[in-house]
N, C-alpha and C positions, 0 to 999 in steps of 0.2 A: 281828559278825553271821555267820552259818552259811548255809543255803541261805534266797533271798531274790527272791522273785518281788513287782516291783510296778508298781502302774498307778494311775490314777483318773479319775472321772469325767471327763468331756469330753476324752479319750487316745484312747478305742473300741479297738481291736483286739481279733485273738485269740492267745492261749496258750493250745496245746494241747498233749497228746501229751508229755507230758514225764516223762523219768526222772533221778531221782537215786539212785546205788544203791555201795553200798560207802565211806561217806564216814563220818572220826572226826573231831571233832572235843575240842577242849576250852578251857575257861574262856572260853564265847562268852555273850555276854548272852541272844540266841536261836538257838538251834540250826535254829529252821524257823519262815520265817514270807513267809505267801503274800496280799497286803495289797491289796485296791482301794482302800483310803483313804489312798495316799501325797500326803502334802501336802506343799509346798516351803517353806522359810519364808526370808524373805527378809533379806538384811543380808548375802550375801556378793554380791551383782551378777550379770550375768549375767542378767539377765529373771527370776530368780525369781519365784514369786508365793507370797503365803502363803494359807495354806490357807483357803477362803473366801471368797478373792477372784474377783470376775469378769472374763472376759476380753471383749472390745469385739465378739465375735460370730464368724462366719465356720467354716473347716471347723475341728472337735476344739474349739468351746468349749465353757465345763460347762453354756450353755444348749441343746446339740446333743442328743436324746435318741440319737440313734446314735452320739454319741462315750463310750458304756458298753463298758468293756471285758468283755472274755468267758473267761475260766477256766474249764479244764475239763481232766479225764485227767492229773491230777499223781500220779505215783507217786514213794513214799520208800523205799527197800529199804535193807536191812542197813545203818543209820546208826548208831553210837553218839556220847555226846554225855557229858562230865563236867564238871560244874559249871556251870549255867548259872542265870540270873535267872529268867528264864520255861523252860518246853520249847518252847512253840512258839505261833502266833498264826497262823488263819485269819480272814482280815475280809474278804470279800464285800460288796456291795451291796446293797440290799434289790431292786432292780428288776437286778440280775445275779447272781444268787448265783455261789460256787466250787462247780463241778460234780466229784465224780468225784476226788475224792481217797482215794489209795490208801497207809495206812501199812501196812510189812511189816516185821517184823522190827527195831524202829526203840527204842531206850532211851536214854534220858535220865535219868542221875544224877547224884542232889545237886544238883536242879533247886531253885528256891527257891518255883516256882507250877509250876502246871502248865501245859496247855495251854486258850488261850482263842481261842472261836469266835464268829462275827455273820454267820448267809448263808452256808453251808458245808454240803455232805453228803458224806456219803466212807463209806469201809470202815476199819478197821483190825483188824490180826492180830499177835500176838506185839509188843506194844507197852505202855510203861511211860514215865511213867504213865499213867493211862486218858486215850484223848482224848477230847473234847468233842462228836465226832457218831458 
C-alpha cells in the first residue's frame, strides 16, 4: 500500500489539510487510496468487527449519524508510482463525500486499472492516468 488515508462510518472525525508531496514509489498494489469504507474483518482478535456488523450503541457507533467522518483538502504533489494493480481509489460516503482533492503532478506506470472513485471531487493537473473526478 502507498499513501493510505482511512476511516468509516460510525469513526466521525476530521481529516483535513493534508499534503503529500515528493513521494516514489514502486511495485505497490495502490499507490493512493483515500477510503471511508474501511471495514475490519474479523479472525485475528482484538475486537475486530467485520464489516457490517453492528456495534451495541453509545458514542462512534454506525447507528450515530455524527460518527461520519469528514474528508477534505487532500493534496498529492510530485508522486511517481511503477507498477501497480490499481493507481489509485477514492471512496467517500454518500451522506460525506471526500472533499477537495488535489492531484499535481502525480504518474502512475504500468498500472493494471486506473483510478476508481464513489463520493469524491477534486482537481487534477499533470496527472496519468486520467483520474475519475
Amino acid at each position: 500500500m502507498g499513501l493510505y488515508i482511512k476511516s468509516m462510518a460510525g469513526r466521525g472525525g476530521l481529516v483535513a489539510d493534508v499534503l503529500f508531496e515528493d513521494v516514489a514509489m514502486q511495485r505497490v498494489v495502490e499507490p493512493i487510496r483515500f477510503a471511508m469504507q474501511y471495514g475490519y474483518s474479523s479472525g485475528g482478535g482484538g475486537g475486530a468487527r467485520s464489516e457490517g456488523s453492528t456495534d451495541s450503541g453509545g458514542a462512534g457507533s454506525e447507528d450515530d449519524d455524527a460518527g461520519l467522518p469528514v474528508f477534505r483538502n487532500f493534496t498529492v504533489r510530485r508522486v511517481r508510482a511503477v507498477s501497480a494493480a490499481r493507481a489509485g481509489a477514492f471512496a467517500g460516503l454518500e451522506g460525506s463525500p471526500i472533499d477537495g482533492v488535489a492531484l499535481e503532478d502525480v504518474v502512475v506506470s504500468h498500472a493494471a486499472t486506473g483510478f476508481s472513485c464513489a463520493f469524491v471531487s477534486g482537481t487534477a493537473t499533470g496527472v496519468t492516468p486520467e483520474p475519475c473526478f
